[in-house]
MMTF fields as JSON, N, C-alpha, C and O atoms, coordinates in Angstrom:
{
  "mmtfVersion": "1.0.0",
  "mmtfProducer": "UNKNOWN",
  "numBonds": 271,
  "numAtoms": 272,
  "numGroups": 68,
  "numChains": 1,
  "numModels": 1,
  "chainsPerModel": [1],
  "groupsPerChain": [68],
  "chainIdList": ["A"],
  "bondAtomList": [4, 2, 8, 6, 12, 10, 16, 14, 20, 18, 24, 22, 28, 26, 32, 30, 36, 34, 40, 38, 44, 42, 48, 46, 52, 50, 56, 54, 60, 58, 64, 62, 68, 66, 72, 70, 76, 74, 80, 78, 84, 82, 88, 86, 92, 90, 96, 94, 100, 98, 104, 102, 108, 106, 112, 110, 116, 114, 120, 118, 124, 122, 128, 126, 132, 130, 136, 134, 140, 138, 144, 142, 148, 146, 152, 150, 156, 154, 160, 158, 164, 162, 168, 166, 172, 170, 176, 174, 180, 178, 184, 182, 188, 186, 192, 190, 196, 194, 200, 198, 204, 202, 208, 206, 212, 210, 216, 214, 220, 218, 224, 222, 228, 226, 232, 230, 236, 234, 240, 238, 244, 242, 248, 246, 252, 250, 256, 254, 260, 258, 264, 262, 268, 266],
  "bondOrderList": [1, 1, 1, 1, 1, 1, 1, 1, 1, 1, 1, 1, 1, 1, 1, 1, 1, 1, 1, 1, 1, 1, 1, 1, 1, 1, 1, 1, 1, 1, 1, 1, 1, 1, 1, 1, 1, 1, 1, 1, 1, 1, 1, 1, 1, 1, 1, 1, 1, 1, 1, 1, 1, 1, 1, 1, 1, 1, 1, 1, 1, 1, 1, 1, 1, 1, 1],
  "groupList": [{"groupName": "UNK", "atomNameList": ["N", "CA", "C", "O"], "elementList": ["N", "C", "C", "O"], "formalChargeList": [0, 0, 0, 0], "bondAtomList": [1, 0, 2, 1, 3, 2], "bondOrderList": [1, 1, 2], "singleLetterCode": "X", "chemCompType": "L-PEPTIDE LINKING"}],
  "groupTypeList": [0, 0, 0, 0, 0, 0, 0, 0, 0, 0, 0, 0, 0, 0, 0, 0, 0, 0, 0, 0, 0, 0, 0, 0, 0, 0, 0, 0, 0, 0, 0, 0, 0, 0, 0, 0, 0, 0, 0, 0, 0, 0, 0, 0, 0, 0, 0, 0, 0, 0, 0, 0, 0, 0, 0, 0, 0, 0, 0, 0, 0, 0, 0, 0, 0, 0, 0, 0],
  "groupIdList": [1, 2, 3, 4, 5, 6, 7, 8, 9, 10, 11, 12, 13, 14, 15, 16, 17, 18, 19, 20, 21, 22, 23, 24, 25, 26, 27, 28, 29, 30, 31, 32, 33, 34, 35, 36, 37, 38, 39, 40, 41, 42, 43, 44, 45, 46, 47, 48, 49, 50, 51, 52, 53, 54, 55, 56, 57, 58, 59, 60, 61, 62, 63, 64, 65, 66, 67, 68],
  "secStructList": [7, 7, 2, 2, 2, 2, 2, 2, 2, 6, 1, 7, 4, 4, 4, 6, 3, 3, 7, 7, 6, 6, 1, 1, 6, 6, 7, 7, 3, 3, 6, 6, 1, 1, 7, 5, 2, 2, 2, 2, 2, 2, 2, 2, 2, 6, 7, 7, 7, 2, 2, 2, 2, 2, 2, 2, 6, 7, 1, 1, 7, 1, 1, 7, 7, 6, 6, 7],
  "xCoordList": [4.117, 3.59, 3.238, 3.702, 2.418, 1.583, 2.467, 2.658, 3.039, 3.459, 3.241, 4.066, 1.81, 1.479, 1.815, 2.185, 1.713, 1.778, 3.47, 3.86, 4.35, 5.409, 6.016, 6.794, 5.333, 5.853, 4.884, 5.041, 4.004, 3.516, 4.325, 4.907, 4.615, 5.789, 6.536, 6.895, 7.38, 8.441, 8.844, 9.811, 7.549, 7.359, 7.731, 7.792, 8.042, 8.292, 6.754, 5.782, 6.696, 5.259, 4.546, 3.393, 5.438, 5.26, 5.286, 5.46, 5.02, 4.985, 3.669, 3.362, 2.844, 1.829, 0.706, -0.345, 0.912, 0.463, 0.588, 1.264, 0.138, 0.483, 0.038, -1.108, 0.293, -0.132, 0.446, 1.345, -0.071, 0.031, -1.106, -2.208, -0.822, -1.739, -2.824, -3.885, -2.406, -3.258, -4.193, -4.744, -4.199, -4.943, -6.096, -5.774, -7.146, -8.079, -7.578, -7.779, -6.961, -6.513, -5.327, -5.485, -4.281, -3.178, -3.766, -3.089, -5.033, -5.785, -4.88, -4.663, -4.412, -4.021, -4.232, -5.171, -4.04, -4.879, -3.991, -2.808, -4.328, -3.736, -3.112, -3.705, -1.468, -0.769, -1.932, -2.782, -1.714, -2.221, -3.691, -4.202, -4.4, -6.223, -6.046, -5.115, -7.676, -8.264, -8.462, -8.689, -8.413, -9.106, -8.587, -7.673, -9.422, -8.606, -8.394, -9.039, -6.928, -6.891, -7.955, -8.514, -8.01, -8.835, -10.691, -11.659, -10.742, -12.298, -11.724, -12.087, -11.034, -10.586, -10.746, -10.929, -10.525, -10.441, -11.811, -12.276, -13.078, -14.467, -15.04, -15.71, -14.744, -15.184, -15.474, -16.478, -14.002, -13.565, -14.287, -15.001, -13.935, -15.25, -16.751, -17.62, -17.21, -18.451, -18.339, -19.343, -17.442, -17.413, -17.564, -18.513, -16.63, -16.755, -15.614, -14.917, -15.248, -14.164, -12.923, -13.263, -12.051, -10.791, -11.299, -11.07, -12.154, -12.544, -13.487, -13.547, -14.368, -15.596, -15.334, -16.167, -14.033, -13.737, -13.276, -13.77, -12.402, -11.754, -12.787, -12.705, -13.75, -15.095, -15.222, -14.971, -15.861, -15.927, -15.273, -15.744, -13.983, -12.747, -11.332, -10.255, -12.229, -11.16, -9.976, -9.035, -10.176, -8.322, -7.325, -6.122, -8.207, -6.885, -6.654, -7.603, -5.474, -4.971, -4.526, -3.765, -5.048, -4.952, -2.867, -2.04, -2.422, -1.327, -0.215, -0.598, 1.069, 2.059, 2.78, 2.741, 3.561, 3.953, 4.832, 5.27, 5.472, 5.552, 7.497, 8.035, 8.165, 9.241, 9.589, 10.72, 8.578, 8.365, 7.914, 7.671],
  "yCoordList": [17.71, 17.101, 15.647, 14.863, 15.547, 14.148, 12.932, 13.144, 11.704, 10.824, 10.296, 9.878, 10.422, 9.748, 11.303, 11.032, 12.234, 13.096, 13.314, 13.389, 13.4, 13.003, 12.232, 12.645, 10.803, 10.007, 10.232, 9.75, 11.07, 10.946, 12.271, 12.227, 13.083, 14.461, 14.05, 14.552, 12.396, 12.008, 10.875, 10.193, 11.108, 10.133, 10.743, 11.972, 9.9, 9.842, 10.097, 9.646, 10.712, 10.849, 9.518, 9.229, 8.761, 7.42, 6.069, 4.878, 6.877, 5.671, 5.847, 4.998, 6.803, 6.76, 7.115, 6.477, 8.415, 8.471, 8.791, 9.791, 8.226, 7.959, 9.421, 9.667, 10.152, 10.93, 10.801, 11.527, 9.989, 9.429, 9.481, 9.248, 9.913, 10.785, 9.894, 10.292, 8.415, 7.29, 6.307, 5.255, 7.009, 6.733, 7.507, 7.733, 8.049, 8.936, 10.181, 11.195, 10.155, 11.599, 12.308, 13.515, 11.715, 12.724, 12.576, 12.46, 12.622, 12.839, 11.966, 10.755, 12.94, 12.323, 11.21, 11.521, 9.466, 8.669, 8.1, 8.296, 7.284, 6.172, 5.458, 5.277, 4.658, 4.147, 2.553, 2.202, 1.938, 1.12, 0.738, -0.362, 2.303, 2.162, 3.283, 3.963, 3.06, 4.186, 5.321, 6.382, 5.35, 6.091, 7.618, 7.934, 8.478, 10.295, 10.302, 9.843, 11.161, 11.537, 12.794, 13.108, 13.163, 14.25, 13.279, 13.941, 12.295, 11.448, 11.888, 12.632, 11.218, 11.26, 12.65, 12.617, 13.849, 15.444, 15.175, 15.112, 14.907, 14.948, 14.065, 14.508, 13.167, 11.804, 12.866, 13.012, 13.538, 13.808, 15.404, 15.652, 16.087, 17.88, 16.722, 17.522, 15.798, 15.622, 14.87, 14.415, 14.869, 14.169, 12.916, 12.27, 12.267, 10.388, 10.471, 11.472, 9.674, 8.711, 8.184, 8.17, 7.906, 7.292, 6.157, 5.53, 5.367, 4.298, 4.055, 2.895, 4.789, 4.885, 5.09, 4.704, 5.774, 5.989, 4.542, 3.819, 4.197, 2.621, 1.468, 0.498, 1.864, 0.865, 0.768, -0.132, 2.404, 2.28, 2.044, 1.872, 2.128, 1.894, 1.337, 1.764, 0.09, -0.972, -1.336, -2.084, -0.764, -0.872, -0.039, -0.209, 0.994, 2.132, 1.149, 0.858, 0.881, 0.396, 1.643, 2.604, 1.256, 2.398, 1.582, 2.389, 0.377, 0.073, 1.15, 2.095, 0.855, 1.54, 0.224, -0.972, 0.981, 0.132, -0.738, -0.236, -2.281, -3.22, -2.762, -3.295, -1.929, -1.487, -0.509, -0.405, -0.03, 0.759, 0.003, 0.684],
  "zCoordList": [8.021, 6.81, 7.123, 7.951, 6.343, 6.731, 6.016, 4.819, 6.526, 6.087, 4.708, 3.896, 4.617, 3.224, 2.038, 0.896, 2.281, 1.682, 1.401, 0.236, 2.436, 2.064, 0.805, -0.055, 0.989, 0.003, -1.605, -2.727, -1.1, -2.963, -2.871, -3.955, -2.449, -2.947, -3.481, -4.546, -2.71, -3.35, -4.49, -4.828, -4.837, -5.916, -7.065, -7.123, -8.184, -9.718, -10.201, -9.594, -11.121, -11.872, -12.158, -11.84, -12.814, -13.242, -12.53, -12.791, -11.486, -10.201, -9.55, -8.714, -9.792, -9.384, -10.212, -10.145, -11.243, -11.827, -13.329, -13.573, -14.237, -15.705, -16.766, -16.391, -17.544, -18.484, -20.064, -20.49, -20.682, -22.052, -22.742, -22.245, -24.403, -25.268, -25.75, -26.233, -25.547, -25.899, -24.919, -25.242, -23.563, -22.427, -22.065, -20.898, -22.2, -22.075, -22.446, -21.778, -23.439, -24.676, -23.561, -23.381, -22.885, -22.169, -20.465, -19.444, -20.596, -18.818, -17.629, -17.667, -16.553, -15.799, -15.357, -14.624, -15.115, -14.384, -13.619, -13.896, -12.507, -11.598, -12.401, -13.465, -12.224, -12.527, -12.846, -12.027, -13.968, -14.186, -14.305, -14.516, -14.055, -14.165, -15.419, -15.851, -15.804, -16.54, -15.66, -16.24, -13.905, -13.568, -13.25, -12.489, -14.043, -13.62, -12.331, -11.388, -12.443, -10.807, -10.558, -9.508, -11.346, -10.906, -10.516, -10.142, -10.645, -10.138, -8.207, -7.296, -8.383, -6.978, -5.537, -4.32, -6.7, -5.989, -6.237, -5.099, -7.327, -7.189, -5.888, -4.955, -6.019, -4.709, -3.263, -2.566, -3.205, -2.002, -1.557, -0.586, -2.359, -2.517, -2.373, -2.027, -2.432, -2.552, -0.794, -0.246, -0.362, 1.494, 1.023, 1.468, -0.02, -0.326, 0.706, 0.544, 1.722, 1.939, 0.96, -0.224, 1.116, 0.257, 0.299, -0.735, 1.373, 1.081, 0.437, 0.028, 0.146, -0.427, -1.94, -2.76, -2.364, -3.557, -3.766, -4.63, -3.015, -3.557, -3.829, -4.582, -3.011, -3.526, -4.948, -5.751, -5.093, -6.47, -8.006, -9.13, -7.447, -8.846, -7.734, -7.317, -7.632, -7.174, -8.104, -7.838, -9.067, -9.702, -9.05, -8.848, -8.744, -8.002, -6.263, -5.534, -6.022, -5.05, -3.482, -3.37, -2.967, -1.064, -0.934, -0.507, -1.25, -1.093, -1.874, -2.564, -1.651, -2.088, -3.034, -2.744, -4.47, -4.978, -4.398, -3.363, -4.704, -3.987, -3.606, -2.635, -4.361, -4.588, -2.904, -2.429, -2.398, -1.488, -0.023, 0.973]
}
């Protein structure tokens, strides 16, 4: 298993990603963005880069929270 995959397994929901009824109606998003996680599975089926996604919704952070 891949390192980074490891640690989002072992993550808290709420450490990475947020689902509350008053944020884009419940929709999964990145801890502290508007942005769906599910933008992210689109980026990537279309051959975007992780970096290429972070271009575009530079709120979502490639870092790990600062706790980690």
């Amino acid at each position: 298993m891949k390192h980074w995959m490891a640690y989002v397994l072992g993550m808290k929901q709420n450490e990475l990603i947020t689902i509350h009824p008053d944020i884009l109606g419940g929709t999964p998003v990145f801890h502290g963005t508007r942005v769906p996680v599910q933008t992210l599975f689109d980026y990537l089926e279309r051959d975007y880069t992780l970096s290429e996604f972070i271009e575009c919704f530079p709120s979502v952070s490639r870092e790990l929270p600062a706790r980690y």
